[in-house]
VOGU-3710 file (C-alpha; in Angstrom, 3 decimals, decimal comma):
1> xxxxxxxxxx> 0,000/0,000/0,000  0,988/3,671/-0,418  1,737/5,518/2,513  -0,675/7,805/2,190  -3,917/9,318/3,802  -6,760/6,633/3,576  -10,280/8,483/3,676  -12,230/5,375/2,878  -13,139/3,505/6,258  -13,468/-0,646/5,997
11> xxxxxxxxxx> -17,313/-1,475/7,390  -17,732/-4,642/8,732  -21,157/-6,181/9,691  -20,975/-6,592/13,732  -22,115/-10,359/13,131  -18,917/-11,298/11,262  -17,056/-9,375/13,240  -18,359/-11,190/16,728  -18,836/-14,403/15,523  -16,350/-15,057/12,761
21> xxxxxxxxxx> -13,108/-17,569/13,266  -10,384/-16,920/11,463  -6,403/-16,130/11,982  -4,808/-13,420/9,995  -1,348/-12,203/10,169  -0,664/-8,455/10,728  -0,179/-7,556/6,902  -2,949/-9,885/5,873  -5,387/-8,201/7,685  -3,874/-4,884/6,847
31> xxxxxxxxxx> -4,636/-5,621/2,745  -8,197/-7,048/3,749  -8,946/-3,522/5,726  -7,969/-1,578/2,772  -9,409/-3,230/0,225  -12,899/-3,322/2,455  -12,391/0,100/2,447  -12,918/0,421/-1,577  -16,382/-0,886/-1,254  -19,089/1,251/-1,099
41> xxxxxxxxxx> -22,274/-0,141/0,074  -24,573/2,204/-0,724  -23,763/2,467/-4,222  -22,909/-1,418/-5,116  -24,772/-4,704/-4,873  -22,132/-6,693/-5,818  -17,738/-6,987/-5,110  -15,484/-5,572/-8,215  -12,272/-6,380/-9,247  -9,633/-4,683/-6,980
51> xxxxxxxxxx> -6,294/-4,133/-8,753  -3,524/-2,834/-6,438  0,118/-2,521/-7,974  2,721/-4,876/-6,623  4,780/-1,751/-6,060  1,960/-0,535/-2,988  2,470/-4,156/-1,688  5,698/-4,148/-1,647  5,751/-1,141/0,524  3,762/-2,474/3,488
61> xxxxxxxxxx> 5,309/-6,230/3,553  8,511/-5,163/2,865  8,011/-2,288/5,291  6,568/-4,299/8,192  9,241/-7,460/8,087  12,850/-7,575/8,723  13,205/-10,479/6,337  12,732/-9,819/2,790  13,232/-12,686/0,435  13,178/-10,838/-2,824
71> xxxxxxxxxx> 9,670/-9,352/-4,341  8,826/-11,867/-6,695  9,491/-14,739/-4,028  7,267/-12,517/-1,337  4,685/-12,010/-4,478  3,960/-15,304/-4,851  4,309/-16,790/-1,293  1,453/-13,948/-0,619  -0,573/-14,670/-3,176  -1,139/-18,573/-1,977
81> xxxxxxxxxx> -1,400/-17,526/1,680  -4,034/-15,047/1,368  -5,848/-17,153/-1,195  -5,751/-20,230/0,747  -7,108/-18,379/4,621  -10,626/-18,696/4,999  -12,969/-17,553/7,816  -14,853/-20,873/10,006  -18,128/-20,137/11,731  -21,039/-21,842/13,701
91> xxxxxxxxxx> -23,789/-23,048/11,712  -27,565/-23,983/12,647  -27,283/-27,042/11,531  -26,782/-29,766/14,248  -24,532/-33,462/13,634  -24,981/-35,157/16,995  -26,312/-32,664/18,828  -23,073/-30,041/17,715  -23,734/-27,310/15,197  -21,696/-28,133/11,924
101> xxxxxxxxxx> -19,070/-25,581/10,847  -19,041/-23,606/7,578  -16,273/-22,280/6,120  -16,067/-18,932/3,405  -13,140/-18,029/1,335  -12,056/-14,217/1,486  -11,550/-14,070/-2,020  -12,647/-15,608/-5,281  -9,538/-15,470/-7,063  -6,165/-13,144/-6,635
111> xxxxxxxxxx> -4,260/-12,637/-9,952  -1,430/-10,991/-11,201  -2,310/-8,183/-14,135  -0,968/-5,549/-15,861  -2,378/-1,825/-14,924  -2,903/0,711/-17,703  0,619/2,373/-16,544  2,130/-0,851/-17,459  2,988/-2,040/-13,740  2,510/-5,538/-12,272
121> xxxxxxxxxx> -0,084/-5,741/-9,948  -2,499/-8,034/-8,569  -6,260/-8,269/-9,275  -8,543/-9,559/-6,039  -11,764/-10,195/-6,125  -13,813/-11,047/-2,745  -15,630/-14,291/-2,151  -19,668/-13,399/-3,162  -20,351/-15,558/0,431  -18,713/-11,927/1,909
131> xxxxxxxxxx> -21,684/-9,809/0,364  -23,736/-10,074/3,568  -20,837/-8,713/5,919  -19,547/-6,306/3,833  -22,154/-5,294/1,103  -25,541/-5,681/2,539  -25,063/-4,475/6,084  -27,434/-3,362/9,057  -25,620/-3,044/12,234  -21,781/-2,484/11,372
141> xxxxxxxxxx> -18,787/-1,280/12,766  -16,430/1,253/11,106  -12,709/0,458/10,943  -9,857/2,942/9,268  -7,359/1,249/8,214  -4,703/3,868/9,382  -6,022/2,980/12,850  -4,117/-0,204/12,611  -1,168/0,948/10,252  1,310/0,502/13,955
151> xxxxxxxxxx> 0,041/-2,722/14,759  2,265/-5,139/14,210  0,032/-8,013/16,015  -2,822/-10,323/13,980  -4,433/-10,860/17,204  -4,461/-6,934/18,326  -5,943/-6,162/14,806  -8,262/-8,407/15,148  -9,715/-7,969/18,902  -9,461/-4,311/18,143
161> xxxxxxxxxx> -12,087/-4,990/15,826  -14,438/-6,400/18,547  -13,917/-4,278/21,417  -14,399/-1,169/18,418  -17,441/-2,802/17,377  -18,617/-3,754/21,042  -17,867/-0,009/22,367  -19,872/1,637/19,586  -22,423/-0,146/19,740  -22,792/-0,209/23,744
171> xxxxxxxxxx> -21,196/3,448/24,318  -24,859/5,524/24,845  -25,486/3,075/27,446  -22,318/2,672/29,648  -18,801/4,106/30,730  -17,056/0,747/30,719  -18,113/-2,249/29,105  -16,910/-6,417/29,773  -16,464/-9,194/26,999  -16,180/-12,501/28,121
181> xxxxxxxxxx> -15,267/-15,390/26,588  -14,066/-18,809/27,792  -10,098/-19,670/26,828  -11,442/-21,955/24,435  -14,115/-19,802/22,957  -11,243/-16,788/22,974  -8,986/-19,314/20,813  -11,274/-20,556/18,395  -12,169/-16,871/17,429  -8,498/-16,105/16,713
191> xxxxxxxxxx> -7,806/-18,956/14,998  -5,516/-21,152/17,279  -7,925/-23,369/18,729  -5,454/-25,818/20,661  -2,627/-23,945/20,729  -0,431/-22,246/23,432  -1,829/-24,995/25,712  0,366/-23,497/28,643  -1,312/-20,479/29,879  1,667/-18,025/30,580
201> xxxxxxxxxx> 2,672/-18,834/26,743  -1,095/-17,266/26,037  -0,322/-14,805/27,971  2,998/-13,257/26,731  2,304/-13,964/23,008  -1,373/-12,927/22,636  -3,288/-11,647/25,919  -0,281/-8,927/26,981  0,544/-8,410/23,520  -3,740/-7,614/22,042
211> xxxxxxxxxx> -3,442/-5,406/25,818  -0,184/-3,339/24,996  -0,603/-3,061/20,861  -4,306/-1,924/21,535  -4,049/0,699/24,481  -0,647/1,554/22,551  -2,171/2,740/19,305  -5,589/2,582/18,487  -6,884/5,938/18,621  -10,419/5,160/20,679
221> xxxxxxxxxx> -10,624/2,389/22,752  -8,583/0,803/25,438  -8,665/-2,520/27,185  -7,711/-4,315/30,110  -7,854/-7,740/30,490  -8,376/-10,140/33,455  -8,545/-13,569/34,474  -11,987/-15,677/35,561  -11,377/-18,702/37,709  -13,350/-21,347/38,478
231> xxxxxxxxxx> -11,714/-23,329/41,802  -8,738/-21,078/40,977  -8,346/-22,514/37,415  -8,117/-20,434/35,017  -11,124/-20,637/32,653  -11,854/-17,531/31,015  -10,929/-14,060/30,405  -12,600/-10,639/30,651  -11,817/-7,654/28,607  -13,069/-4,312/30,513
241> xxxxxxxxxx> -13,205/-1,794/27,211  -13,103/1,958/28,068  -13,016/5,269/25,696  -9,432/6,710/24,903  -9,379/9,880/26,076  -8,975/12,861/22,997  -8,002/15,090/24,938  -5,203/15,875/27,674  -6,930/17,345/31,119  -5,554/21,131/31,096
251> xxxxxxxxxx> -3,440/22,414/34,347  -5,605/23,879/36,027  -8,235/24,428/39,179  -11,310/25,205/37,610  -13,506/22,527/36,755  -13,846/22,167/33,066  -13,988/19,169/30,985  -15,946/15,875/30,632  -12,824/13,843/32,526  -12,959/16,617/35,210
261> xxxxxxxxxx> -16,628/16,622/35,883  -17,276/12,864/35,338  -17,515/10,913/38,827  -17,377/7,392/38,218  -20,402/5,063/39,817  -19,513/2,741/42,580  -20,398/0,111/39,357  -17,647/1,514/37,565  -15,398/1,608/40,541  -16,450/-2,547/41,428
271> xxxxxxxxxx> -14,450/-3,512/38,096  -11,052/-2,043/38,937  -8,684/-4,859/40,398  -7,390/-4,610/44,234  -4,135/-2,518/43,216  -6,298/-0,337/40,595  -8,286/0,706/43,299  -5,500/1,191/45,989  -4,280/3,746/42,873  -7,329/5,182/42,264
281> xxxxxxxxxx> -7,978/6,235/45,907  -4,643/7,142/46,085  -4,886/9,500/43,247  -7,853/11,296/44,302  -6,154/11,770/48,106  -3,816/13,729/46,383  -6,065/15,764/45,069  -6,619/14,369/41,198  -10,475/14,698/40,228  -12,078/11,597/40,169
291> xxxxxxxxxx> -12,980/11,306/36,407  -9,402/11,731/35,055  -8,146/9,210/37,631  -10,375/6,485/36,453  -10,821/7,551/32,996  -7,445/8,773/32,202  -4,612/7,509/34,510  -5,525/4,209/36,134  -6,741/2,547/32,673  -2,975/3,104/31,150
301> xxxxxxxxxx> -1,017/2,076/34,192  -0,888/-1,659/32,680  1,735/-4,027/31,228  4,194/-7,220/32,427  6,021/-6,673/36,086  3,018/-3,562/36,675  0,215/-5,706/36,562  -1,168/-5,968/39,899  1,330/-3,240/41,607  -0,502/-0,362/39,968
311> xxxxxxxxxx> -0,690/1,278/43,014  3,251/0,568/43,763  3,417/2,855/40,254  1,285/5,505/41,586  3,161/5,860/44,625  6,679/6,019/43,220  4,969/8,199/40,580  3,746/10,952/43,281  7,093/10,526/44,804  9,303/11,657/41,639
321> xxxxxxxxxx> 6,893/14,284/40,863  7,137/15,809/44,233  10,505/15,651/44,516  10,436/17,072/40,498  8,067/19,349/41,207  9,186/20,296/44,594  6,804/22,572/46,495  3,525/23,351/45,086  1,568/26,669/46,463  -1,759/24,092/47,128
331> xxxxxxxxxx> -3,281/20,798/46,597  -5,290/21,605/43,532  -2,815/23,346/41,815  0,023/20,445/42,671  -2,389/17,481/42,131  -3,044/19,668/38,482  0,435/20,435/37,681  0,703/16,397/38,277  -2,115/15,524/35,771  -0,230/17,815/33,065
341> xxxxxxxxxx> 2,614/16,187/33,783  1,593/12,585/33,179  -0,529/13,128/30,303  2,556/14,459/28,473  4,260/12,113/28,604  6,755/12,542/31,791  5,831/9,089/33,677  4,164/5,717/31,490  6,687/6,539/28,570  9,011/2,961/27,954
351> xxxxxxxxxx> 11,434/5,329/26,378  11,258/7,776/29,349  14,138/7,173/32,106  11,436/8,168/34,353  9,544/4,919/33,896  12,173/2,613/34,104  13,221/4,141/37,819  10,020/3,784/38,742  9,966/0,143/37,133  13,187/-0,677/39,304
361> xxxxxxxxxx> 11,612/0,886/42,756  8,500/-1,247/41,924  11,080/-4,348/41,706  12,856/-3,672/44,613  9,489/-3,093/46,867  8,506/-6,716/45,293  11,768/-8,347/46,748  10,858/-7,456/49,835  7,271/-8,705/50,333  7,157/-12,302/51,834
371> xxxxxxxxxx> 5,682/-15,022/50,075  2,527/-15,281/51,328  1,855/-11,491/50,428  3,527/-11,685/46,587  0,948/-14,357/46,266  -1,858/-12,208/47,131  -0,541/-9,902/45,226  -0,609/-12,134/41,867  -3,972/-13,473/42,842  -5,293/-10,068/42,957
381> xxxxxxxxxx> -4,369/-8,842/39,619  -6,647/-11,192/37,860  -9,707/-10,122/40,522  -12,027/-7,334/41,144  -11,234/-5,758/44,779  -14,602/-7,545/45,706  -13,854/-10,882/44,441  -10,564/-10,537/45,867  -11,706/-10,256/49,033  -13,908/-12,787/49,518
391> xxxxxxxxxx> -11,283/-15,200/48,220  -8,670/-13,632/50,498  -11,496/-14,481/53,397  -12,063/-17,868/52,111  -8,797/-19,108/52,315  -8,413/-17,432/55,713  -11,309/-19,584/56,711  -9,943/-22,883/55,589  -6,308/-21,963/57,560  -8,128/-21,958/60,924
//
C-alpha cells in the first residue's frame, strides 16, 4: 500500500465481526482492511475487481518485516497464503447434537495483471459468500485502516475490531463495558484453537501483547484484560473496554472538561482490580479529580512486572513528581500540575528514564514482600477488589 492518507473507512457487519473464526497475520489483515475500504455499500450490490500494484504491496510487507526474500518470491508466497485463509463459523445445523461448521473463502480469485501504466499488480476479487458482511449491512462497525497501520500483532488487529465494534455499539449506554469469553471460545475466534496450551505462553504472546498493541495505538478504545477462575483454574478471560481519552486534562483548578466533571459510579469503581483501586484512591487523596483518575490515569497504568502493583506505580509516581516538582503553592494546583505532567508524557513513557526508575523501585518493593503477600498480590491482579476479598477471606477460613 501507499503511505498515504486513507479516507475510505473498511465497514464490517458486527455479526462477522463477533462471531467469525479466522487467523490473519498483521499484513494480511492490513490488505483485507484496505481493500474493504474500496467498497461502497450504498452504491454497489455486488464486489469488483480490486487491482492494487505490486509496487503498494511491496511497501507495506517489505516495510513491516525484517526479512525480505526478494519481491517476486514474497509475491507469490502472498498470493497462496491469502488465497488459501478462509474464515470458520457456527452453523444452525446440528450433527450429533453439535452445530456443523461452515467455512467462506475471502476471495474468489487473486491474480497478477498488468495496470494501464504498465505495472505488475495483482487483481482480487472477494468471495460473493462476503456480500452479507460487507455489502448488505445493518448493524456495522467502522474500521480505518490507518487505525491499525502501527500494529504489528494479527491478534491486536483483530480484537481491536471487537472491542471497536462492542464499544460503539454499547457506548450511549455505559462508561465501561466487559467481553467474556471462555479460553477456548477466545482461541477458536483467533484462529488457534489448541494452541499455546500453557497459559503463561497465552499470555505473553497474545493476551499482553492484544493489551499493549491496543491501548498503545488505536486511537479510541482501550482494554484491560483479566482472568476468571473457576476453583482457581483459570477458565476464562474478561476484557473491561473503556473510551481513549482525545483530549489531555488542562493544568488547572477550575472545573472544566468531561474527565474533570465525570464521577465514576460505585459500578464503575467494582471492576477495577485490588491494586487499581489502591491507585485510584490514592490519586484522588492527592487531590486528582475523580474522572481523570479512572478515565485517564488508572486505565494506562498496565503491562508485564506492573500488573497488579498499579498502586506501587502511583506511589513512586507521586514521589518523583514531588521531589520534580518540589513545592507546590496548594493541593489543587500540585495534584493539576501532576495531571499535566503525566498526560505528556513525563511518567508511562518505555522510552522515558522516568519509567524505568520507577519500574526498578517497583522491583525492589517486590523483593521485599514475603511469600505469602507476593501471592496475594498475583492473585489479585486477575480479581475485582470484591472478588478478591472474599477469596482472600475464604482461604483465611480454611487456615483456621
Amino acid at each position: 500500500m501507499k503511505q498515504k492518507k486513507v479516507k475510505q473507512i473498511a465497514r464490517i457487519e458486527n455479526r462477522f465481526i463477533f462471531n467469525a473464526r479466522y487467523q490473519l497475520s498483521a499484513r494480511e489483515q492490513k490488505i483485507i482492511l484496505y481493500l474493504m475500504s474500496n467498497l461502497d455499500p450504498l452504491a454497489q450490490n455486488d464486489f469488483h475487481k480490486q487491482i492494487v500494484s505490486v509496487k503498494e504491496l511491496e511497501n507495506l510487507l517489505k516495510g513491516e518485516d525484517k526479512k525480505w526474500g526478494g519481491l517476486y518470491k514474497e509475491m507469490n508466497d502472498f498470493s497462496a497464503r491469502i488465497i488459501s485463509k478462509y474464515i470458520s463459523f457456527d452453523s444452525d445445523f446440528l450433527v450429533g447434537g453439535k452445530p456443523l461448521r461452515g467455512v467462506i473463502s475471502w476471495f474468489q480469485s487473486v491474480i497478477p495483471v498488468e495496470t494501464e501504466n504498465g505495472e505488475v499488480a495483482l487483481e482480487f476479487m472477494f468471495s460473493e459468500r462476503l456480500k452479507p458482511f460487507l455489502l448488505q449491512l445493518s448493524e456495522y462497525a467502522k474500521i480505518h485502516p490507518l487505525d491499525v497501520a502501527p500494529m504489528k500483532s494479527g491478534f491486536a488487529i483483530r480484537m481491536y475490531q471487537v472491542f471497536k465494534a462492542e464499544r460503539d455499539r454499547m457506548r450511549k449506554h455505559t462508561q465501561t463495558n466487559a467481553m467474556v469469553y471462555t479460553l477456548d471460545e477466545l482461541k477458536k475466534m483467533l484462529g488457534i484453537e489448541g494452541k499455546y496450551k500453557v497459559l503463561k505462553d497465552f499470555r505473553r504472546r497474545v493476551l499482553d501483547v492484544v493489551e499493549r498493541e491496543i491501548n498503545t495505538h488505536s486511537p479510541s478504545v482501550q482494554v484491560k484484560y483479566e482472568y476468571i477462575k473457576t476453583s482457581r483454574r483459570v477458565t476464562g478471560v474478561r476484557f473491561l473496554i473503556f473510551d481513549k481519552p482525545k483530549d489531555k486534562p488542562k493544568a488547572t483548578n477550575e472545573k472544566s472538561g468531561e474527565a474533570t466533571n465525570y464521577a465514576p459510579s460505585k459500578e464503575e469503581l467494582e471492576v477495577l482490580s485490588y491494586s487499581q483501586t489502591k491507585a485510584y484512591n490514592m490519586l484522588v487523596k492527592f487531590g486528582v479529580y475523580e474522572g481523570i483518575a479512572y478515565k485517564q490515569i488508572v486505565p494506562v497504568i498496565t503491562g508485564g512486572e506492573i500488573d497488579g502493583f498499579e498502586d506501587y506505580f502511583v506511589k513512586h509516581a507521586l514521589s518523583h513528581f514531588k521531589k520534580w516538582a518540589r513545592v507546590q503553592p496548594n493541593k489543587a494546583i500540585s495534584a493539576a500540575t501532576f495531571v499535566n505532567w503525566w498526560t505528556e508524557g513525563k511518567v508511562f513513557n518505555a522510552d522515558n528514564d522516568v519509567f524505568w526508575k520507577i519500574q526498578e523501585k517497583i522491583n525492589h518493593d517486590k523483593k521485599k514482600l514475603d511469600e505469602a503477600t507476593f501471592d496475594n498480590r498475583m492473585e489479585a491482579k486477575n480479581m475485582t477488589k470484591k472478588e478478591f476479598i472474599e477469596w482472600y477471606k475464604g482461604t483465611q477460613s480454611k487456615m483456621m
